[in-house]
C-alpha positions as CSV (number, residue, x, y, z in Angstrom):
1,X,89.6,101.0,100.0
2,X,86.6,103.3,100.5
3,X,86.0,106.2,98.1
4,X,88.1,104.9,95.1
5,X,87.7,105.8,92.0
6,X,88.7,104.1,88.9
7,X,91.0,106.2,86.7
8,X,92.7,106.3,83.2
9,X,96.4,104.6,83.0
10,X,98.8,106.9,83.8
11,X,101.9,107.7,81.7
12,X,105.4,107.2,83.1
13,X,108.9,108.7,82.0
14,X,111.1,107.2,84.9
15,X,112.7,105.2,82.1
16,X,116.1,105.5,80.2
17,X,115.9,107.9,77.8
18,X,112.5,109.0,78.7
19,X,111.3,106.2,77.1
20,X,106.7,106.6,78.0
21,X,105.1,103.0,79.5
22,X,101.9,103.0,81.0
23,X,101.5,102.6,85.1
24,X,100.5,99.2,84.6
25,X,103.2,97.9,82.7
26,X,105.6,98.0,86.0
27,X,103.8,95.0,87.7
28,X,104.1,91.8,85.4
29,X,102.6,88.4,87.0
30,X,103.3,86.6,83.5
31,X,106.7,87.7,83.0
32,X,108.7,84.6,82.8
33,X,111.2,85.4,85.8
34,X,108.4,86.7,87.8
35,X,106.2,83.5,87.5
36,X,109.5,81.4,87.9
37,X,110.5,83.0,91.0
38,X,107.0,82.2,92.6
39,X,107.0,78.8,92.0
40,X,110.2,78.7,93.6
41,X,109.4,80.7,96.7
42,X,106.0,78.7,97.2
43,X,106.9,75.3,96.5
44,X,105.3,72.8,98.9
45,X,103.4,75.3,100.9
46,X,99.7,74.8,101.7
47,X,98.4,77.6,102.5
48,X,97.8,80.8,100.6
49,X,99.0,83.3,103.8
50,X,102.0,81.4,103.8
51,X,102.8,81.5,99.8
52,X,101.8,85.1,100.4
53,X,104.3,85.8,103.4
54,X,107.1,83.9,101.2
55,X,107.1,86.3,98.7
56,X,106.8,89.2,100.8
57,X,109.9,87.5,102.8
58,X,112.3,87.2,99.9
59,X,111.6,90.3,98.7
60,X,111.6,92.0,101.7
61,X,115.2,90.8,102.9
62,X,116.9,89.6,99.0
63,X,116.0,92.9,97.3
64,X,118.2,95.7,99.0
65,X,116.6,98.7,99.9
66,X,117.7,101.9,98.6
67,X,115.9,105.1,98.4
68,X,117.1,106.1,94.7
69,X,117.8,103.2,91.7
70,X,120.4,105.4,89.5
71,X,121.3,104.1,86.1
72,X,123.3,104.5,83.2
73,X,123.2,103.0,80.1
74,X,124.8,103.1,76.3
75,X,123.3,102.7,73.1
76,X,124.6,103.3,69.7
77,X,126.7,106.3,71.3
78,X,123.7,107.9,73.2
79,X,123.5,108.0,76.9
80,X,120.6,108.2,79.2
81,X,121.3,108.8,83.1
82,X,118.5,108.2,85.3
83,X,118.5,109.7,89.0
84,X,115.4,107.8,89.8
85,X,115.0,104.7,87.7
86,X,111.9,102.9,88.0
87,X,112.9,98.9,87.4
88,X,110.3,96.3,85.6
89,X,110.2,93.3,88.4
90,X,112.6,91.1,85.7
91,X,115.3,93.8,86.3
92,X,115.1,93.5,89.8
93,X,114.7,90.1,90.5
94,X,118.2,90.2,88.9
95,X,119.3,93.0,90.0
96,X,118.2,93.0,93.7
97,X,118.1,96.3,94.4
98,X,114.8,99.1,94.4
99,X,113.3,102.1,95.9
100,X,110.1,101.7,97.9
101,X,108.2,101.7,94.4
102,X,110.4,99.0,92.6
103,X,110.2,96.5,95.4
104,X,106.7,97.2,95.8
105,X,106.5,96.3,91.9
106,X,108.0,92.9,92.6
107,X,105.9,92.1,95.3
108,X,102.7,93.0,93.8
109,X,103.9,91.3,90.8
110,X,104.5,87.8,92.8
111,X,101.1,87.9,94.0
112,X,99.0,88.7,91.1
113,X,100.2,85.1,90.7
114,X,98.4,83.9,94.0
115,X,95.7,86.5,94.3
116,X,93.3,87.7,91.4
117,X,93.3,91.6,90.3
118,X,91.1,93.0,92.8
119,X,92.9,91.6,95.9
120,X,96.3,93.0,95.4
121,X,97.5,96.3,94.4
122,X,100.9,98.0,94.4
123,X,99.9,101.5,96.8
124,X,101.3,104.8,95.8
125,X,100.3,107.4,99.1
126,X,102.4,109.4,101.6
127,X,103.7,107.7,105.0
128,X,103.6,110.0,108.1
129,X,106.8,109.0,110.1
130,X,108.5,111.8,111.1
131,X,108.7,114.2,108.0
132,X,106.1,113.2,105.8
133,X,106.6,112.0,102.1
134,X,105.7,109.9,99.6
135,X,105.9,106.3,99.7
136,X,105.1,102.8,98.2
137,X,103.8,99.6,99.6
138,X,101.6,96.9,98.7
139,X,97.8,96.3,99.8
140,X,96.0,92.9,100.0
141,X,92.4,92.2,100.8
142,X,92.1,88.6,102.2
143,X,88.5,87.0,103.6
144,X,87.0,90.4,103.5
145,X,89.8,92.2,105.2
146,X,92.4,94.8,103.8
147,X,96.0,94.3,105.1
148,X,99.1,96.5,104.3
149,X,102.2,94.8,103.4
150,X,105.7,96.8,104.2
151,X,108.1,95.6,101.3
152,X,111.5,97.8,102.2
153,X,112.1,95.6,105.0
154,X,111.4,92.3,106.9
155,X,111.8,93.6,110.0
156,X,107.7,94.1,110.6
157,X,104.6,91.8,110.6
158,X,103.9,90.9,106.8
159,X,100.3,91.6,107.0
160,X,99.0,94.1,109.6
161,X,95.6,95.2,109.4
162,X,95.2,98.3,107.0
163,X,93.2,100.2,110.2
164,X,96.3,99.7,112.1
165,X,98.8,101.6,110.0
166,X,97.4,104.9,110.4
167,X,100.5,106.7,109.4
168,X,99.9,104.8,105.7
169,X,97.7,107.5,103.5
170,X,96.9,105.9,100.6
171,X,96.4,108.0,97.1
172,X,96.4,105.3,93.8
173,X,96.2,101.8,93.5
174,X,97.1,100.2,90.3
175,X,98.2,96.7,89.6
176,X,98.7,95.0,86.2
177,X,95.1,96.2,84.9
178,X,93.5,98.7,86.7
179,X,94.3,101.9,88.2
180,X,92.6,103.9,91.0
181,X,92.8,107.1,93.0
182,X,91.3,108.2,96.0
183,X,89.9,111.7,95.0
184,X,90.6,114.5,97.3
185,X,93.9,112.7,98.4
186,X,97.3,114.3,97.1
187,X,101.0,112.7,96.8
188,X,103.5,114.5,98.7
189,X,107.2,115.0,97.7
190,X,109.0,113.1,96.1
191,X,105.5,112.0,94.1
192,X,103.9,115.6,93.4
193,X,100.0,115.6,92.2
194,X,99.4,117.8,89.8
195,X,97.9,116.4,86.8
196,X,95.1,113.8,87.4
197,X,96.2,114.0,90.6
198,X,99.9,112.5,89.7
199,X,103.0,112.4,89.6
200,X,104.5,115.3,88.6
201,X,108.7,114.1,88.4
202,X,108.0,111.1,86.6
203,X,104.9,111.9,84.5
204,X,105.9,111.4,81.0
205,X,103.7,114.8,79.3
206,X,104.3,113.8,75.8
207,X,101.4,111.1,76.2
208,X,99.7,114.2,77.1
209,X,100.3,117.4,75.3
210,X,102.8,115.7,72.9
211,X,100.2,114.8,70.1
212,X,98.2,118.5,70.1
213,X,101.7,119.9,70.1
214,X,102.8,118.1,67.4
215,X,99.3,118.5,65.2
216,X,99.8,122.6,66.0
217,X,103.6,122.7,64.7
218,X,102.1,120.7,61.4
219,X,99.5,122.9,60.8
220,X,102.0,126.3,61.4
221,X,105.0,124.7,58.9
């Protein structure tokens, strides 16, 4: 994690109903289920690694990778279709199904009950296998070391060295309190930077230009 800067929370529409919530509000260590499910996964083990490798394990093989959440949903005679949903770590426990990005919520969230803020961060970047594209995994630093941790599947090591996965670029951190960007470093597709270097299909721009927009049509009426 060399050259990060810290940067301002970003704003996030991949919601029903466009509904805005902050980048940090999809990882949640003191959601109920969340904190439930940890105890669960590292009862009676000893060491942190291991607790950390049972999380990554059930989510990893429980939670069933797909590369787009799409959702539907009713209220009061209003729908709200969502291509790419991004789930809070309660709805997916439950659910268990995510994208790259909502597993990588889960997992992040897990730890953050195992590992204080500045040793694990959900990782937004691009992955270089095959066609490039955008992509979602965890990071960990443990003793002093920095280890990427592959969520959408159990079929790999679940901690490899962070100077071994060369094909992993990484662009923002973020975790339940703090987000960070590596400056010069752009998302590809499907995460486009464009604003703060962001994400262009699920930045939610009325946290952005909304208010001015507003202010201007009040001061025109």
């Amino acid at each position: 994690m060399n050259d990060v800067i810290t940067i301002d929370n970003q704003p996030i529409a991949a919601t029903f109903f466009r509904e805005g919530r902050w980048l940090t509000s999809f990882i949640t260590p003191n959601a109920l289920d969340v904190q439930k499910l940890y105890q669960q996964l590292t009862k009676g083990i000893q060491g942190s690694r291991e607790r950390i490798t049972a999380c990554w394990q059930w989510v990893a093989s429980q939670v069933q990778y797909v590369e787009f959440v799409k959702g539907k949903t009713w209220i009061g005679g209003k729908v709200s279709v969502q291509d790419d949903l991004w789930l809070d770590p309660t709805s997916t426990i439950h659910i268990r199904q995510g994208n790259c990005a909502v597993k990588s919520f889960l997992l992040t969230s897990l730890l953050r009950n195992e590992l204080p803020v500045d040793q694990v961060y959900c990782t937004l970047g691009n992955l270089y296998n095959g066609k490039a594209g955008g992509h979602a995994w965890v990071t960990v630093r443990l003793d002093g070391e920095e280890f990427t941790m592959e969520a959408t599947t159990p079929k790999v090591p679940p901690l490899v060295a962070s100077y071994l996965t060369t094909r992993y670029e990484a662009v923002h951190y973020f975790n339940d309190e703090v987000v960070l960007a590596i400056e010069g470093k752009t998302q590809l597709v499907p995460f486009m930077a464009v604003y703060s270097s962001w994400l262009s299909d699920y930045l939610n721009w009325a946290y952005i230009e909304g208010e001015s927009i507003r202010r201007e049509r009040w001061l025109t009426s």
